[in-house]
C-alpha positions as CSV (number, residue, x, y, z in Angstrom):
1,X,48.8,-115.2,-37.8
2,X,49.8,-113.5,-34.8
3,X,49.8,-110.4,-33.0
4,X,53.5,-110.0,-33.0
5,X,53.5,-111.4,-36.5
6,X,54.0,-108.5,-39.5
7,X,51.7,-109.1,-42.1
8,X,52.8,-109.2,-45.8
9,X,51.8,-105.4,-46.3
10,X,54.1,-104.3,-42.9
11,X,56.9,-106.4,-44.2
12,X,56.8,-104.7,-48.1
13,X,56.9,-101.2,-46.4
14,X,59.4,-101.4,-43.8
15,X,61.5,-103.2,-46.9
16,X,60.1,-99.9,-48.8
17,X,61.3,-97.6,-46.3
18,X,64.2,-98.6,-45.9
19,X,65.0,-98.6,-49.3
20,X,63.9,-95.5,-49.7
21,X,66.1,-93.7,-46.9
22,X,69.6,-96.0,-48.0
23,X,69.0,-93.9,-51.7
24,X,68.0,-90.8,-50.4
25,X,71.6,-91.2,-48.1
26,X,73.2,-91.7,-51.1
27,X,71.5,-88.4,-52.7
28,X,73.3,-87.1,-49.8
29,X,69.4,-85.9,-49.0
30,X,69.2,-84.2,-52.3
31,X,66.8,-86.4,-54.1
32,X,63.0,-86.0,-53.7
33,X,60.3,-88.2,-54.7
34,X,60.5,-88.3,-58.5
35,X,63.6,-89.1,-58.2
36,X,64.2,-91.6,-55.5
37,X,60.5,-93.6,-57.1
38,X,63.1,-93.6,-60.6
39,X,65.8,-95.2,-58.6
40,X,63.2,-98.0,-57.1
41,X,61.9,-98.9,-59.8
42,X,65.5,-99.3,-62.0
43,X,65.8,-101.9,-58.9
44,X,62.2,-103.8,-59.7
45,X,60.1,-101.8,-57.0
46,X,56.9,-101.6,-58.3
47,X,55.7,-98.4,-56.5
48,X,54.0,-95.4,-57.5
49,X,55.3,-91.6,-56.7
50,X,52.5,-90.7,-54.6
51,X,53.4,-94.2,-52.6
52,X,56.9,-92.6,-51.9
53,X,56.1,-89.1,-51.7
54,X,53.8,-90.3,-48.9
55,X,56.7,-92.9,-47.2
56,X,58.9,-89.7,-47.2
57,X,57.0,-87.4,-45.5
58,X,56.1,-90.1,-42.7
59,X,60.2,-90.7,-42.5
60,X,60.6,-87.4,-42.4
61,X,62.4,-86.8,-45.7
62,X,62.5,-83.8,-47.9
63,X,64.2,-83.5,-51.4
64,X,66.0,-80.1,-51.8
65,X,64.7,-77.4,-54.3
66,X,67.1,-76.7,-57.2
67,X,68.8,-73.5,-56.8
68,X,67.4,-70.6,-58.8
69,X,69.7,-69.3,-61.4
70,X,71.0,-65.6,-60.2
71,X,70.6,-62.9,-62.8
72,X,74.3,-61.4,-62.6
73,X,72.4,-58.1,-63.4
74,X,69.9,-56.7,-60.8
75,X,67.2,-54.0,-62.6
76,X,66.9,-51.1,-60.4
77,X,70.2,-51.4,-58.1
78,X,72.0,-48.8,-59.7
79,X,70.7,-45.5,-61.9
80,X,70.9,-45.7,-65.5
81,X,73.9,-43.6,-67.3
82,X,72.9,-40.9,-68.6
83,X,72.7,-40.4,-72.1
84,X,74.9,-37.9,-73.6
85,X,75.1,-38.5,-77.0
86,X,70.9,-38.7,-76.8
87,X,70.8,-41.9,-79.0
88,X,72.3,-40.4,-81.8
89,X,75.4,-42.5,-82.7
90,X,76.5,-40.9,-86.1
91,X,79.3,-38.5,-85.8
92,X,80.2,-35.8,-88.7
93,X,83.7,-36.7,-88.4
94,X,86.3,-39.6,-86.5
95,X,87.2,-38.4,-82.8
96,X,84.1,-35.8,-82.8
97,X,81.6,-37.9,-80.9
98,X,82.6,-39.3,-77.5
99,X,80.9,-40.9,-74.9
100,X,82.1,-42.0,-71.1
101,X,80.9,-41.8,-67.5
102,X,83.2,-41.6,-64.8
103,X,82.5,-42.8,-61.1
């Protein structure tokens, strides 16, 4: 073989890596390694996640995080309500016992 001539192992990669950056396109640059080593292999890559993981970071590709799920409420932004009825939910009688802050 020749200088100028890629050997097998050049060839398999560069048909790896491009592979691997048409379906992380199509991830719309979502998909990480996991993910895009799943896709290769549905299409009869035989490659292992490190193998990718590794292509990726030479390309230059990084998967995005999932987002964290937001608590809707945040401890300690606002002050507790005070407690007026001082846990003590039994009234004697109806319309005796009411409770309300106002702002």
């Amino acid at each position: 073989m020749g200088a100028d001539t890629p050997t097998a192992r050049e060839q398999r990669r560069a048909g790896l890596d491009a592979e691997i950056q048409r379906l992380f396109a199509a991830s719309g640059g979502t998909y990480g390694s996991p993910r895009i080593t799943q896709d290769l292999r549905e299409l009869g890559w035989k490659v292992s996640e490190n193998t990718v993981a590794r292509r990726m970071a030479e390309l230059g590709l990084a998967g995005r995080r999932p987002k964290r799920p937001r608590s809707l409420t945040r401890q300690g932004k606002r002050p507790a309500a005070p407690d007026l009825v001082r846990r003590k939910f039994t009234a004697v009688a109806p319309d005796v016992l009411w409770s309300a802050t106002s702002r």
